[in-house]
N, C-alpha and C positions, 0 to 999 in steps of 0.2 A: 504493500500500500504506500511507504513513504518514496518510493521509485515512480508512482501514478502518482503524487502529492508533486513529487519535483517536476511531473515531467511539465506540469501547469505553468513552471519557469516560463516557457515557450508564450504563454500571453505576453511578457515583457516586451521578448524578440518582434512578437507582431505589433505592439503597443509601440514599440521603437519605429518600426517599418512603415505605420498607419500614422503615426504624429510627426516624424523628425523626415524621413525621404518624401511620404505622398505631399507633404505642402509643397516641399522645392521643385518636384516633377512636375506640380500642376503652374507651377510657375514660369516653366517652361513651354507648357503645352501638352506635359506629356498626360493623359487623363486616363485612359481607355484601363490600364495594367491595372492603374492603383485600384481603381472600381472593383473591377472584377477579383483581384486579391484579397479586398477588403473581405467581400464577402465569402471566398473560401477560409480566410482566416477564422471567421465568424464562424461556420462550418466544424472548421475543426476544434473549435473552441467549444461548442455543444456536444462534439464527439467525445471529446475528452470528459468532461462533464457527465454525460451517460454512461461511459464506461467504468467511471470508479462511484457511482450509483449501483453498477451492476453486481461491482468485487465487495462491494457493501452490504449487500442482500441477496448474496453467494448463489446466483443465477447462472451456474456452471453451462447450462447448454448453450447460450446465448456468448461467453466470455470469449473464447476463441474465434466468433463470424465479426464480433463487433473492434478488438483487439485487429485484426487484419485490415480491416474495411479503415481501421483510423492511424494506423502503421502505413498503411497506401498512401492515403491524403496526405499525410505529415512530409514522409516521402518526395512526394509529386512535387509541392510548395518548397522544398529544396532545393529541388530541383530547377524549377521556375526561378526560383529566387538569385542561384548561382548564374543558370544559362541565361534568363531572358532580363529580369532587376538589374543585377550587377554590372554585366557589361554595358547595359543601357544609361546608368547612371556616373560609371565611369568616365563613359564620353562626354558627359554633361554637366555633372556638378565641376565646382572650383574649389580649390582649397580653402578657401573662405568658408565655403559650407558645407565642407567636410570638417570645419571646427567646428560650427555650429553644431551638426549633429554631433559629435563628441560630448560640447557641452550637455546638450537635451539628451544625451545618451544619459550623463550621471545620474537625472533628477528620473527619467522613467526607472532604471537598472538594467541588467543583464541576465541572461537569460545563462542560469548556468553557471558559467566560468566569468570572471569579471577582469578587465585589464590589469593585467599588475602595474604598472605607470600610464602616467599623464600621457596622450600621444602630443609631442611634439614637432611640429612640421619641418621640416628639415629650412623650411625658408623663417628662419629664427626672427631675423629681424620682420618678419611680418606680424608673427608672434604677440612679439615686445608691442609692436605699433596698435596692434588689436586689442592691447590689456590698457593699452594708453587713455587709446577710446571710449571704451566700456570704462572707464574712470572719472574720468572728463563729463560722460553720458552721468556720470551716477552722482559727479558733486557739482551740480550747478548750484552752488551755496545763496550764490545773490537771488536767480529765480527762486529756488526753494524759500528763500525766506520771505517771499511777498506773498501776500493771503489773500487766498481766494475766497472773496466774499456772498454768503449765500441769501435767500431771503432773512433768514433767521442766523445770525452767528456768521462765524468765519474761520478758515484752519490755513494753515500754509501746507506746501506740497507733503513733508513727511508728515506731518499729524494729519493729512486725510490719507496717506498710504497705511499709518500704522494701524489708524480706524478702519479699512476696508479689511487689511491682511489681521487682527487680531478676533474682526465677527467669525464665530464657528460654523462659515458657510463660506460654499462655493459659489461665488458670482462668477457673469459671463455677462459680458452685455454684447449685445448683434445691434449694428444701427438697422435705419430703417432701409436698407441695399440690400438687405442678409449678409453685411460684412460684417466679419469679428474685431472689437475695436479693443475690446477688453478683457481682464479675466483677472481675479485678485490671487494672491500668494498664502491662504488662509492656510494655518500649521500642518489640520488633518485633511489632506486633498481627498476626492473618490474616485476622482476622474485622472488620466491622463494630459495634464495639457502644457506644449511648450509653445516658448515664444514663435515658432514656427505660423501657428494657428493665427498671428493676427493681421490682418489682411486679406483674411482667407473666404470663403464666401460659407457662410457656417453648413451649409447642404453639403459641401467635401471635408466637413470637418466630422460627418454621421458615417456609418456604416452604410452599404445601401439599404437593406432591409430597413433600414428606419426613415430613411430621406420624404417618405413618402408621407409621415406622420410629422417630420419637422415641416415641410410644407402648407401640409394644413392647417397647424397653429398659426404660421406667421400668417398664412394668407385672415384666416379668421380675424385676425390681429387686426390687420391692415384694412379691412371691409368692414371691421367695426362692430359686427355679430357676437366677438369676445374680448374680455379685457385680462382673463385668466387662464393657465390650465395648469393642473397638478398632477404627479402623478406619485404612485409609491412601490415603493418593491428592497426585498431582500437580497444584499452584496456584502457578504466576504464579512458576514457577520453584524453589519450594522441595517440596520433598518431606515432607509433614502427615503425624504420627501423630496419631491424635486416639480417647483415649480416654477410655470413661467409666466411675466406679465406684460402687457405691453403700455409702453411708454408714452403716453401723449402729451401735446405742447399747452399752454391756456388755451389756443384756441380750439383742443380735437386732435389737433394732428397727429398721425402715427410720427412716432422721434426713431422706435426698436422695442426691442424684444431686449427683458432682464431674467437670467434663467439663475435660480436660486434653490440648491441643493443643498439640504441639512441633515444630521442623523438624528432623527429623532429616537430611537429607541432607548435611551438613557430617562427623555419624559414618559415614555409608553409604559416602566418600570418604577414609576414615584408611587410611594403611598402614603397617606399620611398628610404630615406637615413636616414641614424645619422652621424654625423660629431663633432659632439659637445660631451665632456664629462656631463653627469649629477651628480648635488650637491650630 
């Protein structure tokens, strides 16, 4: 069982595949592979799922057809991934965002075996110059200290960062394009998401099997029929409210879609009262 527990590692690898390559390819043009992978990923991602349900509830005639049938698939996507992904994105990505993914490699993980070192690019000083940037990007001291004023009150740049990144929920905000403008840094994530995703037009940021259900919210959204939807379901232990609402101006107008994921199962579990502080 804990050899079918590991082999689960492999979400990562496609988690890595579906957040960190499919934004850049589609930024290229390339669309058609990611699609279509996305959804075998999905595939074998249920396969796996049902088959240690099966060694669970020791369904011995069934272990062996279902064991083959998800050994094939895993196989295949290998396959795929060395002969048709790799070389494709070799000829295409830059070493720019072959760092990128590097980085968004750390925060999704690895699947399995993880780098023993930092990769390094052999063109060093481009390195250096890149760590420069993203420094530079990160202490704009004089902007951060002017305060952005709201109807009520006012914060400067890091005290509205620290406020979005310390609520125990996942924000995403989609403007009204279906582009992804935002997503906060909150401690316990559920979702996969790297800097990749913004820009991205949020329907390639879904599986396809879902594309279909994120279209009809926003459209709903957008035609005014709705201002909410929620949904809930059981992940990896915590119990996901995740809803979505949409954004509008004083006067009506659709602005986006704000998608706000919480665990609630810690309130599902209260009984009683608290009235007291604890030590």
């Amino acid at each position: 069982m804990s050899d079918v527990s590991l082999l689960w590692d492999i979400d990562k690898h496609y988690s890595r595949k579906e957040n960190a390559f499919f934004p850049l390819m589609e930024k290229y043009g390339i669309t058609a592979p990611p699609k279509v992978m996305w959804g075998v990923d999905d595939e074998i991602r249920e396969m796996i799922k049902s088959f240690k349900k099966t060694l669970n509830s020791h369904q011995i005639s069934v272990i062996e057809s279902q064991f083959e049938a998800m050994s094939h698939e895993i196989t295949e996507m290998i396959f795929k991934e060395e002969e048709i992904l790799l070389p494709m994105v070799l000829e295409t990505f830059t070493e720019d965002e072959w760092l990128q993914i590097a980085d968004d490699s750390v925060e999704i993980g690895y699947c399995i075996v993880s780098p023993e070192k930092e990769w390094i690019p052999q063109r060093k000083n481009f390195v250096e110059a890149y760590r420069q940037d993203q420094q530079r990007a990160a202490s704009k001291e004089d902007l951060d200290a002017q305060n952005i004023r709201f109807a009520i009150g006012f914060l400067n740049k890091p005290e509205l960062e620290a406020v979005l990144n310390t609520l125990p929920l996942d924000i995403t905000f989609v403007d009204k394009n279906d582009t992804v403008k935002y997503f906060n840094q909150a401690k316990d994530r559920f979702f996969a998401r790297t800097k990749s995703v913004i820009g991205r037009t949020v329907q390639n940021c879904h599986p396809p099997h879902s594309v279909n259900t994120v279209d009809r919210i926003l459209d709903s959204f957008k035609n005014g029929t709705k201002d909410s939807e929620s949904f809930w379901i059981d992940l990896h232990g915590a119990f996901l409210y995740i809803s979505y609402y949409a954004l509008r101006d004083e006067a009506g107008e659709y602005m986006g879609c704000l998608e706000v994921t919480q665990n609630i199962k810690p309130f599902r579990e209260l009984e009683g009262q608290k009235r007291l502080l604890e030590d």
